[in-house]
N, C-alpha and C positions, 0 to 999 in steps of 0.2 A: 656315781657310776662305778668307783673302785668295788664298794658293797655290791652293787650288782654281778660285776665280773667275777667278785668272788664267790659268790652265791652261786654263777651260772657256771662254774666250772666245776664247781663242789657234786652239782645236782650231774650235769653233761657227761656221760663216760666218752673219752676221748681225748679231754680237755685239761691241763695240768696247770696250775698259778701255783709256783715256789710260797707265798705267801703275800700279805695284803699290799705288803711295799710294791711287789711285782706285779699285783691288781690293779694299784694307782697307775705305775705307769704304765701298763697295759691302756689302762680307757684312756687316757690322754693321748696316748699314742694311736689309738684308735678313733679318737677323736678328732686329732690332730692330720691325722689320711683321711677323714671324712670330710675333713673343710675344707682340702685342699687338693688334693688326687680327684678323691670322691667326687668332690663338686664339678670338678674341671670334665671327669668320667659321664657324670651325669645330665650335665651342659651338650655334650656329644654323643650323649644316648636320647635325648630326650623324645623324638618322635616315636623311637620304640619302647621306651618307658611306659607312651599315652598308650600305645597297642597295648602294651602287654599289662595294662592297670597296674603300674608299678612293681610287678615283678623284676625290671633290671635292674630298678632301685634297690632293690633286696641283695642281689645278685652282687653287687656294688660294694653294698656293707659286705659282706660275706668277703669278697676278694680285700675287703680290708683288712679284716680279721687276719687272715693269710697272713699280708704283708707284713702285720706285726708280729704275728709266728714267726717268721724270717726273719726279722730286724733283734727280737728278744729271744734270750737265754733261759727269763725265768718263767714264760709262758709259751707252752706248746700243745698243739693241737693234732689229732690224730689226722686229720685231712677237711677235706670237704663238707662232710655230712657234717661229722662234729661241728665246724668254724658255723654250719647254716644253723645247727640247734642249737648254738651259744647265743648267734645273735636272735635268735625268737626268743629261748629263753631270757637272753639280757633284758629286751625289748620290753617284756612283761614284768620282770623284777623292776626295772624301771619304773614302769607306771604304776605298779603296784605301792611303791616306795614312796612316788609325789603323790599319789591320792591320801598315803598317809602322814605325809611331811605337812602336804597345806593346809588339812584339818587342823 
């Protein structure tokens, strides 16, 4: 995920990672709001989540991303829009990355 981050920030105008150390602990940290914030968010969204076919789940990751904007130094995000197309972009490098790792 660090590679991801760092790919999606590379690609994202908006989005800044000092370098890969601060990549790593970027997605951990955002992984780390995703298990635990995130889940607890999404626990208490969940009849609007089924409406909205997962859109406040998206909505979710994305206020993640924020939160770790705020918490980190060496990763900054220009707002909103930026943190949404970090996470689609992340989201694709991702899978992009296990379809080629488990071959």
């Amino acid at each position: 995920m660090g590679l991801a981050m760092l790919l999606g920030a590379y690609i994202v105008p908006g989005v800044q990672i000092d370098g890969f150390g601060s990549a790593i602990i970027a997605a951990l940290l955002i992984a780390l709001a995703n298990a635990t914030v995130g889940f607890v968010l999404r626990l208490l969204t969940f009849p609007f989540n089924v409406l909205t076919l997962g859109l406040v789940s998206f909505l979710i990751t994305v206020l993640m991303v924020l939160l770790v904007d705020h918490l980190m130094t060496g990763f900054s995000t220009s707002g909103f829009i930026a943190a949404a197309i970090l996470a689609i972009v992340v989201a694709v490098i991702k899978t992009i990355l296990g379809a080629l790792i488990s071959d």
